[in-house]
C-alpha positions in Angstrom: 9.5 -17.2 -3.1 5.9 -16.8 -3.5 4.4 -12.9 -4.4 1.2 -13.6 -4.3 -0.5 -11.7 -1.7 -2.1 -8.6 0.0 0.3 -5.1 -0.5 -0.6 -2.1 1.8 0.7 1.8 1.4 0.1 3.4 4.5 0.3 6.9 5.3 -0.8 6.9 8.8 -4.6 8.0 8.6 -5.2 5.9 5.4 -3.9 2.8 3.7 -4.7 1.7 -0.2 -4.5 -2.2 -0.5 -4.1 -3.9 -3.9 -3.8 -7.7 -4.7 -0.8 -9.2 -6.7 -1.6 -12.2 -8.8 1.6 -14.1 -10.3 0.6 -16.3 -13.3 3.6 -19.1 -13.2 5.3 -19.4 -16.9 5.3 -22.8 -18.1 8.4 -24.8 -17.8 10.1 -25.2 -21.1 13.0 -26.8 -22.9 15.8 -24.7 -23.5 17.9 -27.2 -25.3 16.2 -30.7 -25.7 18.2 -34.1 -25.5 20.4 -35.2 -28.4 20.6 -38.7 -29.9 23.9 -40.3 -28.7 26.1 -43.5 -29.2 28.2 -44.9 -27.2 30.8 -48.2 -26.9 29.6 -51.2 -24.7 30.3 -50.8 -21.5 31.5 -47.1 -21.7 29.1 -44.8 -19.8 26.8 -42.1 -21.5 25.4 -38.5 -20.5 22.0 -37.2 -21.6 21.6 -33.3 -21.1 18.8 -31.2 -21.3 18.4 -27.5 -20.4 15.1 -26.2 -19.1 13.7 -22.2 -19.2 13.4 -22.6 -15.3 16.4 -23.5 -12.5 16.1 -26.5 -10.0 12.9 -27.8 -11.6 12.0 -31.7 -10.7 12.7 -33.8 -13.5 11.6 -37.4 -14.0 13.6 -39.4 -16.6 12.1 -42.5 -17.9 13.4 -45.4 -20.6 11.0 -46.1 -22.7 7.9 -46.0 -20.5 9.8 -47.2 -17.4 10.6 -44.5 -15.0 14.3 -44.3 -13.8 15.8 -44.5 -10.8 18.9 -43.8 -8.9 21.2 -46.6 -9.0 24.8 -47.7 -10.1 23.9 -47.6 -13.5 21.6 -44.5 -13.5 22.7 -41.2 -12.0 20.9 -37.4 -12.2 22.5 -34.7 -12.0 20.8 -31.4 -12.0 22.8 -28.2 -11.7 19.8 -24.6 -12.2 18.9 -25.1 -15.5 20.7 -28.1 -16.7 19.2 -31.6 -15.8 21.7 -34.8 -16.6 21.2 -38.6 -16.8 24.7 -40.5 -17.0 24.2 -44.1 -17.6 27.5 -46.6 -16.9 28.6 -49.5 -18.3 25.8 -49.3 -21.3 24.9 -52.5 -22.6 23.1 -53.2 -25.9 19.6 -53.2 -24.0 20.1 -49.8 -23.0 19.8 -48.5 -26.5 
């Protein structure tokens, strides 16, 4: 919810109007990923906690962006944001 806007006290006769500016906090990590290892063909889960809930995050492999598919899934539960990758392969290092 946004609270930027106009706020009135009004006594009747008078009012006194003042405006409310929100500055946004940046977005931060919380608790970063960790480096992982996993068997072949076993599946994996990347975990990251951010300083804000429900934010949009964008996972990427390298510099290829990511995708929901059957071997990439996000998961994102308030603060926590999850990539689980199944079945890893050797090129998914």
């Amino acid at each position: 919810k946004n609270d930027n806007d106009t706020y009135t006290c009004d006594i009747g006769d008078a009012q006194s109007r003042a405006r409310l500016v929100v500055q946004e906090l940046p977005v931060l990590f919380k608790q970063e990923l960790q480096n992982e290892e996993a068997k072949e063909g076993k599946q994996v889960k990347l975990t990251c906690e951010l300083s804000k809930p429900d934010m949009p995050v964008k996972w990427m492999k390298g510099d290829t962006v990511l995708y929901a598919s059957e071997k990439y899934e996000f998961k994102q539960h308030g603060t926590v944001a999850e990539l689980v990758i199944r079945d890893v392969k050797s090129v998914d290092a």
